[in-house]
C-alpha positions as CSV (number, residue, x, y, z in Angstrom):
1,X,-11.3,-5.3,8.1
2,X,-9.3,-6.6,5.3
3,X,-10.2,-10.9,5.1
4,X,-7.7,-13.4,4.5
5,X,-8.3,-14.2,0.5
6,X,-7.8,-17.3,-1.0
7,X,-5.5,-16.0,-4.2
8,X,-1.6,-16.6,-5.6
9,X,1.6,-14.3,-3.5
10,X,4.7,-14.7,-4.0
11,X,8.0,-13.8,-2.1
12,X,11.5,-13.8,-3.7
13,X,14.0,-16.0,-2.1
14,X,17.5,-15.2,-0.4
15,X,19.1,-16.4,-3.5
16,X,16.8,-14.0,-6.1
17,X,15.0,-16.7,-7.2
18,X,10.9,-16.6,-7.1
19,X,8.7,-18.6,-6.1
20,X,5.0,-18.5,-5.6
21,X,2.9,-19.5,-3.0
22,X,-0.5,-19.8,-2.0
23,X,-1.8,-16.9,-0.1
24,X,-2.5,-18.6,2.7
25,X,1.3,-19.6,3.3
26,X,1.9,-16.1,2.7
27,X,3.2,-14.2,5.8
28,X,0.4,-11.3,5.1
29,X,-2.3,-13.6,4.5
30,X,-1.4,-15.9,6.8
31,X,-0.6,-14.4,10.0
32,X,-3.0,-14.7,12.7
33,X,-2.4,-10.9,14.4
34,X,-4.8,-8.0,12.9
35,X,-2.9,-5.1,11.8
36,X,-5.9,-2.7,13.2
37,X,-5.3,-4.2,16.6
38,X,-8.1,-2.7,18.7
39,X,-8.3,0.3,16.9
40,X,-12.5,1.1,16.4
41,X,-13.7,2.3,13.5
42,X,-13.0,6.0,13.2
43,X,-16.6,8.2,12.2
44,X,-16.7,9.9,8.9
45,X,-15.5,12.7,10.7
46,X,-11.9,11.1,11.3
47,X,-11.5,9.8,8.2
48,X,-12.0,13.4,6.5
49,X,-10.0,15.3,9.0
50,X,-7.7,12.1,8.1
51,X,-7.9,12.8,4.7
52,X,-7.3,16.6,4.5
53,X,-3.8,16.2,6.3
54,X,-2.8,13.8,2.7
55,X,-1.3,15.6,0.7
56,X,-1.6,14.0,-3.0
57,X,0.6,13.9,-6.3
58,X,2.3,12.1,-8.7
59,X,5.6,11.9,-6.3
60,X,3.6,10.2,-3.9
61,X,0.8,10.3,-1.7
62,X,2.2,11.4,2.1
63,X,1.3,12.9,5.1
64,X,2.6,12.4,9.1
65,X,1.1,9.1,9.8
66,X,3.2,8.0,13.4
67,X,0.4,7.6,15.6
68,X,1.2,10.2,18.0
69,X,1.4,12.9,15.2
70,X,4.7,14.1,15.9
71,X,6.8,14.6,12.4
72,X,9.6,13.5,13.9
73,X,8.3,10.7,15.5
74,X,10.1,7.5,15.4
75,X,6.7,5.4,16.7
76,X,5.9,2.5,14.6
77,X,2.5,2.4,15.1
78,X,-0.6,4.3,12.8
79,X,-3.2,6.4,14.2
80,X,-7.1,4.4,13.8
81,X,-8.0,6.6,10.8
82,X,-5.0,6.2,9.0
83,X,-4.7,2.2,9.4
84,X,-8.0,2.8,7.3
85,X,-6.4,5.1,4.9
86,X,-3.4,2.7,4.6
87,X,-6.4,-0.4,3.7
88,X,-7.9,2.4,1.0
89,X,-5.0,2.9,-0.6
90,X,-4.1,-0.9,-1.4
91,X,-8.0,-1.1,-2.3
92,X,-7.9,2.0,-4.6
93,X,-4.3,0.4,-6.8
94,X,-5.7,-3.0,-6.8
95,X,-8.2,-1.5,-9.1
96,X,-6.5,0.7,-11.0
97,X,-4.4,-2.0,-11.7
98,X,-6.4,-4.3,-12.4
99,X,-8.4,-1.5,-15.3
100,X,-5.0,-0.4,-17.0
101,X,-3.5,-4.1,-17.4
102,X,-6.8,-5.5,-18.6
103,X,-5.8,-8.4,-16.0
104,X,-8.2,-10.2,-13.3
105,X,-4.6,-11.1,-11.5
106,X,-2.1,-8.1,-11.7
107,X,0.9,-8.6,-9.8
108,X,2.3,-5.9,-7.6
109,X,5.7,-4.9,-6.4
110,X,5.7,-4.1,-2.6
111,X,8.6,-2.5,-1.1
112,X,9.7,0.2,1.8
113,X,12.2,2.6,2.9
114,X,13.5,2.1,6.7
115,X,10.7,4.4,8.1
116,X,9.3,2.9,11.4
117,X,5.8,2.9,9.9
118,X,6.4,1.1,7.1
119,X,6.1,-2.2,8.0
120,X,2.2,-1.6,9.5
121,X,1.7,0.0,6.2
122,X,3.1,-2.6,4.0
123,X,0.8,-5.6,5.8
124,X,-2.3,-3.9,5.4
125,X,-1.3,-2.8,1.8
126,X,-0.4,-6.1,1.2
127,X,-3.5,-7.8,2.5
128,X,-5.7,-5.1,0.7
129,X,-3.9,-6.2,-2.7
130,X,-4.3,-10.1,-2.1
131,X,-8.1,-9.5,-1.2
132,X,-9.2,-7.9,-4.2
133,X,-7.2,-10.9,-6.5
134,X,-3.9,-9.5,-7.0
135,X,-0.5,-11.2,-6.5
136,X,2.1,-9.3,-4.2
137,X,5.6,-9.4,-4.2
138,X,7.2,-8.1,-1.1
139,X,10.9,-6.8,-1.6
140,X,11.3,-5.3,1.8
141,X,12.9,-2.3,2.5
142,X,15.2,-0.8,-0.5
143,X,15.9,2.1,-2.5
144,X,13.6,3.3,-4.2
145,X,15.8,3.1,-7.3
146,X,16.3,-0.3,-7.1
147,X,12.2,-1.5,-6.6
148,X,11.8,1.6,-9.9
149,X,14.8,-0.8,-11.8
150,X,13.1,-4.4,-11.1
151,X,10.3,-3.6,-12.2
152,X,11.7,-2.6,-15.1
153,X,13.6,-5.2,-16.0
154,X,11.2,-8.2,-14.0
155,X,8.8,-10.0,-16.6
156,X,5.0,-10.3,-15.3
157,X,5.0,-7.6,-12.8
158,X,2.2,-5.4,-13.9
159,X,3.1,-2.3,-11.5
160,X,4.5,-1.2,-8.1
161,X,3.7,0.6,-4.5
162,X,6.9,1.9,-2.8
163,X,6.3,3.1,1.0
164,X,8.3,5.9,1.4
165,X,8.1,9.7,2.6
166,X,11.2,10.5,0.7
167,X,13.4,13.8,2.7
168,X,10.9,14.5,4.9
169,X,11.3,13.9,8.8
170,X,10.7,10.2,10.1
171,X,7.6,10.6,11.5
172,X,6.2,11.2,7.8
173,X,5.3,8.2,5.8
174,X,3.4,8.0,1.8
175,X,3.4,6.0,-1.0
176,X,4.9,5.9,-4.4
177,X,2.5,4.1,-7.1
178,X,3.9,2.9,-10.7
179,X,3.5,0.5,-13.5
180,X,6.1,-1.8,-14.6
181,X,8.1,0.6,-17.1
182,X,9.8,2.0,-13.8
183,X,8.7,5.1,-12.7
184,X,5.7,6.6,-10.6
185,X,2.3,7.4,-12.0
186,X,2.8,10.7,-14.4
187,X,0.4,13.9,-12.9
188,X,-2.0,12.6,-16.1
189,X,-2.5,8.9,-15.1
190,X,-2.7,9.7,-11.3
191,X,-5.5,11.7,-11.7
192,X,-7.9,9.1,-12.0
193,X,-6.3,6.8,-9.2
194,X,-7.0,10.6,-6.8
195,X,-10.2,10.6,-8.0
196,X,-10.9,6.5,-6.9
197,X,-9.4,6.7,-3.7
198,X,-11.1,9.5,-2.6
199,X,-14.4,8.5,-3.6
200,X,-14.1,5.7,-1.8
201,X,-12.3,7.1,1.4
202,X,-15.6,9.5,1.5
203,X,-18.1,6.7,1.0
204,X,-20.6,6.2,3.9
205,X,-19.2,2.2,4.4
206,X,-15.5,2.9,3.4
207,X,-14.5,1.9,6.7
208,X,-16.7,-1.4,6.8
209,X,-15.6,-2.1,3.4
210,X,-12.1,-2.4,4.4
């Protein structure tokens, strides 16, 4: 399961002003529920039958991931493979980040559409980030214009997960990844974040690593 770490998050304030926090103030890091629940860890079986429903690209990374399956689902909840998949994901950009910045601390942009699932998806993205040293900021749910434009224009923000599923029916769910020029992984650079993520989803100890 993802662990509480003991790094820098930050939040931005009602009035658009930032301010940074220890990670163990910070509402991901912090809060005493598990986002897995009692979910037990799926075999290697579940995770690849998991894994072959995600469909992969540089407009996002998206499959149907309400818990009952149903693509037009309006269940908030994650089936037990894909809370794992979810954990993966943050795991996989945290190091990807962390190689094309050249820094031990990248900080991440977090943000959602108003999908049902997003929420789940965005606290166990979130804790995955913090774990592996990176600093999150959490912008809730917005357009996915307006995360592409702060980045842009928002000093010391190394890159940028959106949760989002774009047109497709609510029961859908993905995630956009970017740097900080403002705009989502080109089909060259996220080639080699593919490659990561499933290499580790396919590991024997994926699921005990997250």
């Amino acid at each position: 399961m993802v662990k509480t770490p003991v790094c820098a998050a930050s939040t931005l304030r009602k009035d658009g002003a930032f301010t940074t926090i220890s990670s163990m103030e910070n509402r991901y890091a912090a809060r005493k529920d598990n986002p897995f629940g009692d979910c037990r860890q799926p075999s290697p079986e579940d995770i690849k039958k998991a894994l072959g429903d995600l469909i992969m690209s540089a407009s996002g990374w998206r499959k149907v991931f309400a818990a009952d399956g149903d693509e037009n689902s309006l269940s908030p909840g994650l089936a037990c493979p894909d809370l794992f998949l979810t954990a993966g994901m943050g795991h996989a950009f945290a190091g990807y980040l962390k190689a094309v910045s050249g820094k031990s601390r990248p900080r991440a942009a977090l943000g959602t559409d108003t999908r049902r699932t997003g929420p789940l998806m965005a606290d166990i993205i979130a804790r995955s980030l913090l774990s592996l040293g990176c600093e999150v900021l959490f912008l809730s749910a917005l357009p996915a214009p307006e995360i592409m434009a702060f980045v842009r224009n928002e000093e010391n923000i190394d890159g940028f997960l959106y949760i989002s599923a774009s047109h497709n029916p609510p029961g859908h769910n993905g995630v956009k990844f970017g740097l900080n020029r403002g705009s989502v992984l080109s089909g060259t650079e996220i080639g080699p974040l593919i490659e990561s993520y499933k290499k580790l989803a396919e590991a024997a100890d994926f699921c005990r690593m997250m």
